[in-house]
Gaussian input, Z-matrix of N, CA and C with variables (Angstrom, degrees):
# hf/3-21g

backbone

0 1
 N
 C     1     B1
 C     2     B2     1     A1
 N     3     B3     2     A2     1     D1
 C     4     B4     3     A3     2     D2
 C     5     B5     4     A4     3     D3
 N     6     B6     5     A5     4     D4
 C     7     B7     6     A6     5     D5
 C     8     B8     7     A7     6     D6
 N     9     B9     8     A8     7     D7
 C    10    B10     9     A9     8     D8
 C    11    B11    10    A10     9     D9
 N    12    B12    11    A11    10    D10
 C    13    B13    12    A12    11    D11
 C    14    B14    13    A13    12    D12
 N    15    B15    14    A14    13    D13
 C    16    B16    15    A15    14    D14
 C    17    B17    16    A16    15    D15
 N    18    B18    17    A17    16    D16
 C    19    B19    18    A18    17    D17
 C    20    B20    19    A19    18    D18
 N    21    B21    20    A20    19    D19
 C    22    B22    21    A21    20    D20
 C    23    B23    22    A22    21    D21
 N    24    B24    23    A23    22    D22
 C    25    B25    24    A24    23    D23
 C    26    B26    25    A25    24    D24
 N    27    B27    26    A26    25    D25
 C    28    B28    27    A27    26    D26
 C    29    B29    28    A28    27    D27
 N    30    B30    29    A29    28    D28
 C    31    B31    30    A30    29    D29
 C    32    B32    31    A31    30    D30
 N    33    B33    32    A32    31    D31
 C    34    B34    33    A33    32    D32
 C    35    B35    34    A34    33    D33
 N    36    B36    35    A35    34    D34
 C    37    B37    36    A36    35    D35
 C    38    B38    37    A37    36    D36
 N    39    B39    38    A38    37    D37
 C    40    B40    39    A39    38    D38
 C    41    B41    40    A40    39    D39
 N    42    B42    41    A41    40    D40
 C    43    B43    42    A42    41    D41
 C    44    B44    43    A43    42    D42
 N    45    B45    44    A44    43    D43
 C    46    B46    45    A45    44    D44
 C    47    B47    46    A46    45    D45
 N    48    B48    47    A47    46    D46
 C    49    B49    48    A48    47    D47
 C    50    B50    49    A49    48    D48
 N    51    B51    50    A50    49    D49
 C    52    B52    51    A51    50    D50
 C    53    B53    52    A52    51    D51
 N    54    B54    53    A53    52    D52
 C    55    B55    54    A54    53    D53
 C    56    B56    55    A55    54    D54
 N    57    B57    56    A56    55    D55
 C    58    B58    57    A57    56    D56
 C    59    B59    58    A58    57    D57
 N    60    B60    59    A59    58    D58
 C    61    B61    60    A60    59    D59
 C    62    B62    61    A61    60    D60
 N    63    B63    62    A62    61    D61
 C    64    B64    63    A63    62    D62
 C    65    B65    64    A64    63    D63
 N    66    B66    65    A65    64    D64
 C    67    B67    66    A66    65    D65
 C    68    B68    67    A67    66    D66
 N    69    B69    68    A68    67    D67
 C    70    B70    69    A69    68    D68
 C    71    B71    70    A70    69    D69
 N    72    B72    71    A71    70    D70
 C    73    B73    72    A72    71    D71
 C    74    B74    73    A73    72    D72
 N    75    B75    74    A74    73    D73
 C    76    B76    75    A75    74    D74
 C    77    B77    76    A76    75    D75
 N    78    B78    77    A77    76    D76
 C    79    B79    78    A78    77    D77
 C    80    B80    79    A79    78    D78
 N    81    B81    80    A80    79    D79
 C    82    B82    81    A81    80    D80
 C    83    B83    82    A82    81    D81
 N    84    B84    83    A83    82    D82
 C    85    B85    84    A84    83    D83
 C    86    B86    85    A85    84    D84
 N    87    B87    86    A86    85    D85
 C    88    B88    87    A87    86    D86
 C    89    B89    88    A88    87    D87
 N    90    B90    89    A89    88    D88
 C    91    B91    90    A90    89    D89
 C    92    B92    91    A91    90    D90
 N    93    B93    92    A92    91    D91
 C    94    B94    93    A93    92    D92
 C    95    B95    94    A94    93    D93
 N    96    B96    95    A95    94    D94
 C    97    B97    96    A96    95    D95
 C    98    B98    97    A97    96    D96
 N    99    B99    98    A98    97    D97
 C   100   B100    99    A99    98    D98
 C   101   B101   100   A100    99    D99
 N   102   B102   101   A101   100   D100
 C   103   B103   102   A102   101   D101
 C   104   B104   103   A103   102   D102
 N   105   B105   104   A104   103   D103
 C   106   B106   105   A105   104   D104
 C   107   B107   106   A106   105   D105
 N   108   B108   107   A107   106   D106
 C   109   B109   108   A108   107   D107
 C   110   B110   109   A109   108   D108
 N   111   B111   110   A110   109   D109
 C   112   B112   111   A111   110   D110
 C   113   B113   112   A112   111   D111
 N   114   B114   113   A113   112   D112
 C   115   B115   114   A114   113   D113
 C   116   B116   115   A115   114   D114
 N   117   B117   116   A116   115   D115
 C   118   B118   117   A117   116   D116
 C   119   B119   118   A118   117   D117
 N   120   B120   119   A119   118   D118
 C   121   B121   120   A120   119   D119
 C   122   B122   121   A121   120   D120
 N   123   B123   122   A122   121   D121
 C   124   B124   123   A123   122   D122
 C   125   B125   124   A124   123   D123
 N   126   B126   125   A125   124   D124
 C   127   B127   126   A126   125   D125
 C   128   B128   127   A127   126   D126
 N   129   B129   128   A128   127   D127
 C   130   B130   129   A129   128   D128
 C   131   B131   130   A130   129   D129
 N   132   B132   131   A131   130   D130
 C   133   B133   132   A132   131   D131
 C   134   B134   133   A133   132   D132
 N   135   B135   134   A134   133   D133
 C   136   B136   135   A135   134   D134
 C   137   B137   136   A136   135   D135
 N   138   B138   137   A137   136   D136
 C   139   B139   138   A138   137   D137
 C   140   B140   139   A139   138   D138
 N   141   B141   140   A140   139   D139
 C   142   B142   141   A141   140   D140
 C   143   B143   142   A142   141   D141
 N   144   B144   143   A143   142   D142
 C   145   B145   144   A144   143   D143
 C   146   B146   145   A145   144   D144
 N   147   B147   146   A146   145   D145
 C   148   B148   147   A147   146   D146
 C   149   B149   148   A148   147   D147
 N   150   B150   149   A149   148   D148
 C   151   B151   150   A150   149   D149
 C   152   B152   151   A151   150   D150
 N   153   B153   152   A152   151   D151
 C   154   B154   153   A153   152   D152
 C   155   B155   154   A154   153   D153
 N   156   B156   155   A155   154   D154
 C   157   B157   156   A156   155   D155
 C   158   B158   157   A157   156   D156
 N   159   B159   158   A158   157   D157
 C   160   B160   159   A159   158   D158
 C   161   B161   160   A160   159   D159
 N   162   B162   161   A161   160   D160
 C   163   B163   162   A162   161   D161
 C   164   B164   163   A163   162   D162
 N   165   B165   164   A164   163   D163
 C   166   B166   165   A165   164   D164
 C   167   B167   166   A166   165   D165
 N   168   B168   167   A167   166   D166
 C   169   B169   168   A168   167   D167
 C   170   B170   169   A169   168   D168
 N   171   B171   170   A170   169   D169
 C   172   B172   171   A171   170   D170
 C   173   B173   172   A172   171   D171
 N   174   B174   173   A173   172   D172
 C   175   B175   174   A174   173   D173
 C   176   B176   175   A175   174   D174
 N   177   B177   176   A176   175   D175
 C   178   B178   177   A177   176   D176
 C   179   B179   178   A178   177   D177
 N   180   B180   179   A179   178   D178
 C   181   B181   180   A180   179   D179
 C   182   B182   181   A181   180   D180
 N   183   B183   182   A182   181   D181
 C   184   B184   183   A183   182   D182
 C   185   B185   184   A184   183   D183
 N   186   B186   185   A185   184   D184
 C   187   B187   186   A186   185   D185
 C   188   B188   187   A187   186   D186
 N   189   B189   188   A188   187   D187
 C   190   B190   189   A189   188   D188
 C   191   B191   190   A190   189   D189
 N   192   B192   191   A191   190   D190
 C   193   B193   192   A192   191   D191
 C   194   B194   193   A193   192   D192
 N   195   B195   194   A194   193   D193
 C   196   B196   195   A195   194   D194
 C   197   B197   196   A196   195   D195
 N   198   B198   197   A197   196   D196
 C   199   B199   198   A198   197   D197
 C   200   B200   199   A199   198   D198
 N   201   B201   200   A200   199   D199
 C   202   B202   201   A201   200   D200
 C   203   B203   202   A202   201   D201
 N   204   B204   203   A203   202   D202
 C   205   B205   204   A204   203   D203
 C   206   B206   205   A205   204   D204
 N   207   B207   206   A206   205   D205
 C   208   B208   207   A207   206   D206
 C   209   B209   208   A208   207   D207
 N   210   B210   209   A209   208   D208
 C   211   B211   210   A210   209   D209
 C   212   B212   211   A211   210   D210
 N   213   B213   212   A212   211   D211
 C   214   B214   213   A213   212   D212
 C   215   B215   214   A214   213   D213
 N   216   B216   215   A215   214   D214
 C   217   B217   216   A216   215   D215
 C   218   B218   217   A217   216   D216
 N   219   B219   218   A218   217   D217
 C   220   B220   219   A219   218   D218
 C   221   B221   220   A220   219   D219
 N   222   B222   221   A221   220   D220
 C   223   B223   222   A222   221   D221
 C   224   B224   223   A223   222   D222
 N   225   B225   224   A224   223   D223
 C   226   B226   225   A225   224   D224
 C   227   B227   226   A226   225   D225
 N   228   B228   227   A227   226   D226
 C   229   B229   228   A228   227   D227
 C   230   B230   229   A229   228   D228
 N   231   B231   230   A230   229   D229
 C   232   B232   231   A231   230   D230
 C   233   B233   232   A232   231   D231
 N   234   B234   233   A233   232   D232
 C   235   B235   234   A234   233   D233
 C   236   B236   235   A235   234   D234
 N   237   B237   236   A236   235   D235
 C   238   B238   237   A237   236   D236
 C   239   B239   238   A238   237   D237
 N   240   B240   239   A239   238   D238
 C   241   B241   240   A240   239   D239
 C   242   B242   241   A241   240   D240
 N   243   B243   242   A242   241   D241
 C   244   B244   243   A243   242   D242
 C   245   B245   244   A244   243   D243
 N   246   B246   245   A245   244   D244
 C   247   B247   246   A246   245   D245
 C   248   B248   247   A247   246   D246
 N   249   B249   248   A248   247   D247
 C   250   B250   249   A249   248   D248
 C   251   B251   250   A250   249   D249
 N   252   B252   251   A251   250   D250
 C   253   B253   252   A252   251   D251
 C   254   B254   253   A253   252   D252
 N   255   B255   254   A254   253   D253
 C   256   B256   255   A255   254   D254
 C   257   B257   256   A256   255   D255
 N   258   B258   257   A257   256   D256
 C   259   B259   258   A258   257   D257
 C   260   B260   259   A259   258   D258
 N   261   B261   260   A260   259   D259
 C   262   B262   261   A261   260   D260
 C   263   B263   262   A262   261   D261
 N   264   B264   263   A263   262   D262
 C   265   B265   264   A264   263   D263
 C   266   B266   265   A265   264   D264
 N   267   B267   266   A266   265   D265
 C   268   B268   267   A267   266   D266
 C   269   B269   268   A268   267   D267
 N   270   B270   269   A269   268   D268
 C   271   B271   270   A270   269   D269
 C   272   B272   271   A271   270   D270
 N   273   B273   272   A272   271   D271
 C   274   B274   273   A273   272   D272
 C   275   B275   274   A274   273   D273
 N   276   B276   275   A275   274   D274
 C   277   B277   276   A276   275   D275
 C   278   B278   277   A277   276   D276
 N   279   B279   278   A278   277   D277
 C   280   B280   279   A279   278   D278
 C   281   B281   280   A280   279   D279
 N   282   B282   281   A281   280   D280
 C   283   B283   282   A282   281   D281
 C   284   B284   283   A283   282   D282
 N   285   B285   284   A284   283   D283
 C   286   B286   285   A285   284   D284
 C   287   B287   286   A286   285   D285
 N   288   B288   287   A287   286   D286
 C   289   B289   288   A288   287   D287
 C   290   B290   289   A289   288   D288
 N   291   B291   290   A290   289   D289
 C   292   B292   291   A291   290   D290
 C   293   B293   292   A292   291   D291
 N   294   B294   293   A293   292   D292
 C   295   B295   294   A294   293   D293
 C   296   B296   295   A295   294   D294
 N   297   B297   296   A296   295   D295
 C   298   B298   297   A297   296   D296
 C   299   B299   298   A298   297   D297

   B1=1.4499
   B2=1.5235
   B3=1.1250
   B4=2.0109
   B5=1.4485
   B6=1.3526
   B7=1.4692
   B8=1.4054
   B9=1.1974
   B10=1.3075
   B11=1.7355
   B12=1.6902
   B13=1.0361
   B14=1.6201
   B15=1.3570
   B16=0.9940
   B17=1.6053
   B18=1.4264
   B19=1.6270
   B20=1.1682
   B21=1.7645
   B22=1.6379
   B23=1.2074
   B24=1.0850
   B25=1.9556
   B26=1.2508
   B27=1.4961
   B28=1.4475
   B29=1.5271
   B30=1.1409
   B31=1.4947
   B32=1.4381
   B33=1.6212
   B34=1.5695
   B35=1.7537
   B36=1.5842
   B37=1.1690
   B38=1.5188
   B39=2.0426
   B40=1.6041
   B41=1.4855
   B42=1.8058
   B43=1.5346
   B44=1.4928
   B45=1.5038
   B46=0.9072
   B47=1.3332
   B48=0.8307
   B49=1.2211
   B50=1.5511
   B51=1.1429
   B52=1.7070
   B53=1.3702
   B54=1.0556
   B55=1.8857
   B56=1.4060
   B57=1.2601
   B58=1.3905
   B59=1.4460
   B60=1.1946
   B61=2.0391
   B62=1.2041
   B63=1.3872
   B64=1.2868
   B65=1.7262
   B66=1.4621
   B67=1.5138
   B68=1.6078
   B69=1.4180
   B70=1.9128
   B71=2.0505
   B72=1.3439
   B73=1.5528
   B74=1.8444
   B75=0.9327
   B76=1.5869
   B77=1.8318
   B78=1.0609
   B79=1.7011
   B80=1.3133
   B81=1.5477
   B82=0.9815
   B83=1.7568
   B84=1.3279
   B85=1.5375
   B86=1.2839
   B87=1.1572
   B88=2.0139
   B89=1.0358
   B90=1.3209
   B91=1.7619
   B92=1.2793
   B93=1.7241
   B94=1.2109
   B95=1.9117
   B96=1.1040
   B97=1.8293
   B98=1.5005
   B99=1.4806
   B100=1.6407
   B101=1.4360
   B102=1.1493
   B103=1.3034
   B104=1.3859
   B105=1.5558
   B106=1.2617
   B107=1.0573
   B108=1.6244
   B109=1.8082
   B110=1.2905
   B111=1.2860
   B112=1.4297
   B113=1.4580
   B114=1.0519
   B115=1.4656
   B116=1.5872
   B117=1.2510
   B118=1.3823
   B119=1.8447
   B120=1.2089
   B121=1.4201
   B122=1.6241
   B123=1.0778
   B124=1.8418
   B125=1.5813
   B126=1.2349
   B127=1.8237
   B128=1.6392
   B129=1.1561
   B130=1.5000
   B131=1.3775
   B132=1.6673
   B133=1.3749
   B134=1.9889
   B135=1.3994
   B136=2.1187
   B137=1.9511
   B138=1.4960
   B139=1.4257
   B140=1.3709
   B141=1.2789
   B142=1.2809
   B143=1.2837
   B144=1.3157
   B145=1.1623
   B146=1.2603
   B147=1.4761
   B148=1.5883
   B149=1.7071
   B150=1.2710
   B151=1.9099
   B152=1.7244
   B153=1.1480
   B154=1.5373
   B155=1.3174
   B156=1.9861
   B157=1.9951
   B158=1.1396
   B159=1.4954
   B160=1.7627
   B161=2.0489
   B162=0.8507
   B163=1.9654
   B164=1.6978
   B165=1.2999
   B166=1.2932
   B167=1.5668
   B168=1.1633
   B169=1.7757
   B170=1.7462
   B171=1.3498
   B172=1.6621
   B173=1.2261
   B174=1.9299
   B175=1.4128
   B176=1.2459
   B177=1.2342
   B178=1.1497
   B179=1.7829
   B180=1.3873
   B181=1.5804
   B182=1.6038
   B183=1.4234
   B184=1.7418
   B185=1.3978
   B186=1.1650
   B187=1.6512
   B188=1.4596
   B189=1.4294
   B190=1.3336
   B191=1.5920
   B192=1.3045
   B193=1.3548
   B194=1.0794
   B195=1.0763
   B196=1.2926
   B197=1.7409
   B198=1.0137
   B199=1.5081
   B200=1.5697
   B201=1.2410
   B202=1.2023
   B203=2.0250
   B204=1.5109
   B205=1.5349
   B206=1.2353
   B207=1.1883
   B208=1.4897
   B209=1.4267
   B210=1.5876
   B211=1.0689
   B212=1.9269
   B213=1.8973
   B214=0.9046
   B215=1.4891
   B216=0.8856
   B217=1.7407
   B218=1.6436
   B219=1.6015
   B220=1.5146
   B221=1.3709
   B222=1.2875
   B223=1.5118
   B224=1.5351
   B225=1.8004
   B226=1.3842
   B227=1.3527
   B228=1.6388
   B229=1.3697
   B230=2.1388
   B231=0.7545
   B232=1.5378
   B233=1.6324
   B234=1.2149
   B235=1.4632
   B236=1.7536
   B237=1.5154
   B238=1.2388
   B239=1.5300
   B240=1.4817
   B241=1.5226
   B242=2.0374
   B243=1.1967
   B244=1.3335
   B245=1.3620
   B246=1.2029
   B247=1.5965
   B248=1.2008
   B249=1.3431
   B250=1.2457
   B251=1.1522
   B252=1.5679
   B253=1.6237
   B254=1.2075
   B255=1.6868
   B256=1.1635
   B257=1.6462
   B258=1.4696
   B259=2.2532
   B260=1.4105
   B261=1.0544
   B262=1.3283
   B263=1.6907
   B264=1.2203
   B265=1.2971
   B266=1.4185
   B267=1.6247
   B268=1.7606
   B269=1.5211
   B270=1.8678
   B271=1.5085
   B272=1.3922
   B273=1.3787
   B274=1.3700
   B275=1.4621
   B276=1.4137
   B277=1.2905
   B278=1.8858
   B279=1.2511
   B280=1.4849
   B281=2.0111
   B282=0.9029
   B283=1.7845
   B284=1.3318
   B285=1.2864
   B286=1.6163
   B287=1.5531
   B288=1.5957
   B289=1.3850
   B290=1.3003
   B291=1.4162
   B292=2.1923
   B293=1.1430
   B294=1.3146
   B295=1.4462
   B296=1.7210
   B297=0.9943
   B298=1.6539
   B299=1.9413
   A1=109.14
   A2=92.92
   A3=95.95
   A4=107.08
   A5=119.26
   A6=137.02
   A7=106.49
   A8=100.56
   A9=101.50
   A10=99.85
   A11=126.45
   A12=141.50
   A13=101.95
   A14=101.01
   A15=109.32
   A16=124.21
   A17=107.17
   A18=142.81
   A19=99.96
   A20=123.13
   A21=112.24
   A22=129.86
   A23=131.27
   A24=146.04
   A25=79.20
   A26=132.25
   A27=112.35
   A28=116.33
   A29=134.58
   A30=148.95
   A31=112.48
   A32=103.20
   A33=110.34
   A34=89.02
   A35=110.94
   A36=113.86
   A37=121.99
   A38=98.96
   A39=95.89
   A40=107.65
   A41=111.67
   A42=127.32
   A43=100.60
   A44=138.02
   A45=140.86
   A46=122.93
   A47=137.53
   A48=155.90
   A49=115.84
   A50=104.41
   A51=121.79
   A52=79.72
   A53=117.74
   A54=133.54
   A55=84.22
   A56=143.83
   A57=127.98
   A58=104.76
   A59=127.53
   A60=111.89
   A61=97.70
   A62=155.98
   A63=146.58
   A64=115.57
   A65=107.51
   A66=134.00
   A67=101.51
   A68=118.31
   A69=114.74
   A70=61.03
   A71=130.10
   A72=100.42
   A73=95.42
   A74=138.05
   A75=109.41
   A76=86.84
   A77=124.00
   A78=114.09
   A79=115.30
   A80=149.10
   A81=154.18
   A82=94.18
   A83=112.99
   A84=93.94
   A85=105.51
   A86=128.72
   A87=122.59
   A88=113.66
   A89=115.26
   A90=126.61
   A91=110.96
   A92=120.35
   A93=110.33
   A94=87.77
   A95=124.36
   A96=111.34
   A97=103.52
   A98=89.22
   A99=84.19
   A100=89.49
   A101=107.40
   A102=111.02
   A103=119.02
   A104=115.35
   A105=105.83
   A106=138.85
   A107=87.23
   A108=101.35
   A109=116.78
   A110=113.19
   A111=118.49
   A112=94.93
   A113=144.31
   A114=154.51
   A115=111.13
   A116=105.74
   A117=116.95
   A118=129.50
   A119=100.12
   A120=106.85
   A121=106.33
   A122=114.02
   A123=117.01
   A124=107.82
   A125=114.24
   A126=113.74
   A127=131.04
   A128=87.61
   A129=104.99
   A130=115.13
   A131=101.07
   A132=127.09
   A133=95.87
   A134=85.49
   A135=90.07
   A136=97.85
   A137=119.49
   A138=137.09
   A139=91.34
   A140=125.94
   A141=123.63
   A142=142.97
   A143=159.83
   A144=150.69
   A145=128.52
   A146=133.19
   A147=93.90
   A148=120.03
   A149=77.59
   A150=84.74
   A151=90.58
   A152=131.14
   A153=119.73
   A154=133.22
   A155=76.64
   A156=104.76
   A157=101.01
   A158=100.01
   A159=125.99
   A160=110.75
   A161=80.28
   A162=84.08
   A163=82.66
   A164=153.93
   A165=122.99
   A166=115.40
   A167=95.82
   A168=109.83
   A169=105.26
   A170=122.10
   A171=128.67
   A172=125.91
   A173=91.49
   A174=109.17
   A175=144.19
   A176=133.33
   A177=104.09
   A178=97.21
   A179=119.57
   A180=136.46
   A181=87.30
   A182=94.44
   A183=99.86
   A184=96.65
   A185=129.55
   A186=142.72
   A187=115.83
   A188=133.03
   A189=127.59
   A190=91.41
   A191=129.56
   A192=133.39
   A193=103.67
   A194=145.18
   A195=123.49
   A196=110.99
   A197=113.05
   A198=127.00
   A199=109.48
   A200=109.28
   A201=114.22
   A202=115.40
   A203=89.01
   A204=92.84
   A205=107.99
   A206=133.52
   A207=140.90
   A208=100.53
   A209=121.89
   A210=140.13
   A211=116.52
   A212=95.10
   A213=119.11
   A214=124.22
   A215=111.60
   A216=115.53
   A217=105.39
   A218=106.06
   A219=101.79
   A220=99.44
   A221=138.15
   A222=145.47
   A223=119.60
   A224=111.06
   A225=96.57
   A226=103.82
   A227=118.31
   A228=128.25
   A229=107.57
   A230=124.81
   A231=125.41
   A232=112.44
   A233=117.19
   A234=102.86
   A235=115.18
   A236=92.20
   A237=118.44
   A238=110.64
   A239=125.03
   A240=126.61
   A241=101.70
   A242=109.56
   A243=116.78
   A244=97.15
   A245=139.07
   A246=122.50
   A247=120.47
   A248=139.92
   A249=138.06
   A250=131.24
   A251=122.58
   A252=149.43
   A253=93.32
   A254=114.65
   A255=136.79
   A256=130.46
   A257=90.17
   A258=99.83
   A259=109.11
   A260=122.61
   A261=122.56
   A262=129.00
   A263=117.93
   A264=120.05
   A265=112.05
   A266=97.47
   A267=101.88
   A268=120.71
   A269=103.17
   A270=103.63
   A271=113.14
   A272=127.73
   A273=109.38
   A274=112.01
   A275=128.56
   A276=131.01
   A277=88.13
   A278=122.62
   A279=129.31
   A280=100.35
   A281=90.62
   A282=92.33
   A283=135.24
   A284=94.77
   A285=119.95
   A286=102.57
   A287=116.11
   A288=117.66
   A289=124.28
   A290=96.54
   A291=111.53
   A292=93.50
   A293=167.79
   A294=147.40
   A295=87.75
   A296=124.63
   A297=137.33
   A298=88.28
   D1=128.27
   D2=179.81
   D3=-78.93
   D4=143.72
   D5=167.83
   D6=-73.20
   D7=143.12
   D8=175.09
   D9=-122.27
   D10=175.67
   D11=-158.44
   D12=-59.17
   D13=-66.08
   D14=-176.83
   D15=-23.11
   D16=-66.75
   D17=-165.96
   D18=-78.39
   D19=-35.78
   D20=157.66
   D21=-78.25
   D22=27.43
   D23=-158.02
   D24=-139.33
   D25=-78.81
   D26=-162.21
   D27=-62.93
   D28=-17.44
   D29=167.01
   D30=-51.56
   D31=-40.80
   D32=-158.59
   D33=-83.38
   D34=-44.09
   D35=-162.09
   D36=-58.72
   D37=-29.04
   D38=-163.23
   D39=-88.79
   D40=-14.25
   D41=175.26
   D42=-69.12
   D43=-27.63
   D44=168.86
   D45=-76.63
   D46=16.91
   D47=-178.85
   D48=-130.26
   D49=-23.74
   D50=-157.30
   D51=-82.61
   D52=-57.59
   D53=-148.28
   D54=-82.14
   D55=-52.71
   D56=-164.72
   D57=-73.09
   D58=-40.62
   D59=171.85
   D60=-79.95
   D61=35.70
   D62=137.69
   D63=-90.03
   D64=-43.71
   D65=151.71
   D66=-29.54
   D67=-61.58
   D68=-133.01
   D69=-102.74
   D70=-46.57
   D71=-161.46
   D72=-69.62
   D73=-8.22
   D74=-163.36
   D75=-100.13
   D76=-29.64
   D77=178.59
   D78=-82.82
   D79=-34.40
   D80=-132.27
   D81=-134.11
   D82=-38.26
   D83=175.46
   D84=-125.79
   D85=-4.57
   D86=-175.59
   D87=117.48
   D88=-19.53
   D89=-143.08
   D90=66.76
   D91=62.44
   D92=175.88
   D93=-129.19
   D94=6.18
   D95=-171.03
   D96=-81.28
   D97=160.27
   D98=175.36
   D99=-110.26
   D100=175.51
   D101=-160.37
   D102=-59.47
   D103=-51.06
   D104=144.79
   D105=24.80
   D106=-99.94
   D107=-173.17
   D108=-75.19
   D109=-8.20
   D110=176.76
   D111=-79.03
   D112=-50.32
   D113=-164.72
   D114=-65.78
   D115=-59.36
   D116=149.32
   D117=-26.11
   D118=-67.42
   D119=-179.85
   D120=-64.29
   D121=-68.64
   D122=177.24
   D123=-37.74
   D124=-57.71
   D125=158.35
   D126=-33.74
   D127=-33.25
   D128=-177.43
   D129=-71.99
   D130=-63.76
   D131=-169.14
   D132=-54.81
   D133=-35.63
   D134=-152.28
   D135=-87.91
   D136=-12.24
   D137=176.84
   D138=71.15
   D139=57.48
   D140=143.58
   D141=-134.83
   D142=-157.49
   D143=164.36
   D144=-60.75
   D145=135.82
   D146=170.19
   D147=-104.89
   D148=36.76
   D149=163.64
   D150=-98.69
   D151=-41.02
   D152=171.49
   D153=-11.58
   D154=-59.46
   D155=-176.24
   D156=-45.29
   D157=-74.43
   D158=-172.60
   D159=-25.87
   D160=-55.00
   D161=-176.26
   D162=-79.26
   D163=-82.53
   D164=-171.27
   D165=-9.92
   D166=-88.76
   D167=-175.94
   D168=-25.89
   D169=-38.88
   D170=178.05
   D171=-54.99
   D172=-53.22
   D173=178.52
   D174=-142.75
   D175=-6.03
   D176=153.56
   D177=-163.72
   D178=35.31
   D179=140.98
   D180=89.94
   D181=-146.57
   D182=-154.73
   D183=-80.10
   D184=127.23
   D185=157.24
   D186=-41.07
   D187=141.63
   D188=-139.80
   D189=-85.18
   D190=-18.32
   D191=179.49
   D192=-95.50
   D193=9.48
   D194=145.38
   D195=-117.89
   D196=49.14
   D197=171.30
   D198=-73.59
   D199=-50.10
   D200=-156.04
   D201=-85.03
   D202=-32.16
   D203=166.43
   D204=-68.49
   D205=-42.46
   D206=-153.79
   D207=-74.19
   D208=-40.88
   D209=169.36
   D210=-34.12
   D211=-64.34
   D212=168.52
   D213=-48.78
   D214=-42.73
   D215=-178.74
   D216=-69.68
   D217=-46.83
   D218=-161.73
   D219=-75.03
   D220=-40.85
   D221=167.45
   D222=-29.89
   D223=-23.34
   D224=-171.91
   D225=-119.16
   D226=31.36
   D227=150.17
   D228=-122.05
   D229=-7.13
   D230=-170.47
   D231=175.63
   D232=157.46
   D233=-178.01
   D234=-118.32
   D235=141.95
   D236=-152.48
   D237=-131.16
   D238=111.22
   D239=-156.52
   D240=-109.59
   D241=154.56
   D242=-166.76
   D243=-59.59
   D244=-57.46
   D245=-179.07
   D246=-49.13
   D247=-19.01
   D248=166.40
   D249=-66.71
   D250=-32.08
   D251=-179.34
   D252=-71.47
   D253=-74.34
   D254=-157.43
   D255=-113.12
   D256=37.67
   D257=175.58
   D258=-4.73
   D259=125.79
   D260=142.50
   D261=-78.50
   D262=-177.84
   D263=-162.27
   D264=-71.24
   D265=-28.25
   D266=-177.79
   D267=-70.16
   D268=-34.46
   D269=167.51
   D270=-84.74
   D271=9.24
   D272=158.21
   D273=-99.66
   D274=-12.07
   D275=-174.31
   D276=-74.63
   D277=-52.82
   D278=-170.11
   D279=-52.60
   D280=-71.71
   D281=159.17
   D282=-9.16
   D283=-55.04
   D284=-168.91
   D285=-95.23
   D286=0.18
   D287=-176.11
   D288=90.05
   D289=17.73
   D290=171.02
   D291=91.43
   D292=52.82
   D293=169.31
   D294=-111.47
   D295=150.03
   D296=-157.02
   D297=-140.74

């Protein structure tokens, strides 16, 4: 079954996300959180739930308003630029092998 844009943007988005609480757990705790507390803290930092996170990670990654906090957090262990968090359509069209 071919991917389409759509379904490859949310793919890019929730792997992007995936990699950034793997990021904030290997600098910020050792790689010792359980997910949890990793979930927890990013909730904290971002003033939201971390059942929030949790459905992020499901579906469709960090929300464009919270780009910039999220930004903020990962920035003050390693640096981390808005296309990476948050792909746009063009790097998922490139993804998918350029089809726009």
């Amino acid at each position: 079954m071919k991917t389409s844009l759509s379904q490859a943007l949310q793919e890019l988005r929730r792997k992007a996300l995936q990699a950034a609480l793997r990021n904030l757990n290997l600098h910020i705790f050792r790689s010792k959180a359980t997910d949890k507390e990793l979930l927890e803290y990013v909730a904290d930092y971002l003033g939201v739930q971390p059942g929030v996170i949790r459905c992020w990670l499901r579906h469709e990654g960090v929300p464009r308003e919270h780009v910039p906090d999220m930004l903020k957090l990962l920035n003050k262990h390693s640096v981390w630029s808005r296309h990476q968090i948050h792909p746009t359509r063009a790097i998922a069209a490139n993804y998918l092998g350029g089809q726009l």
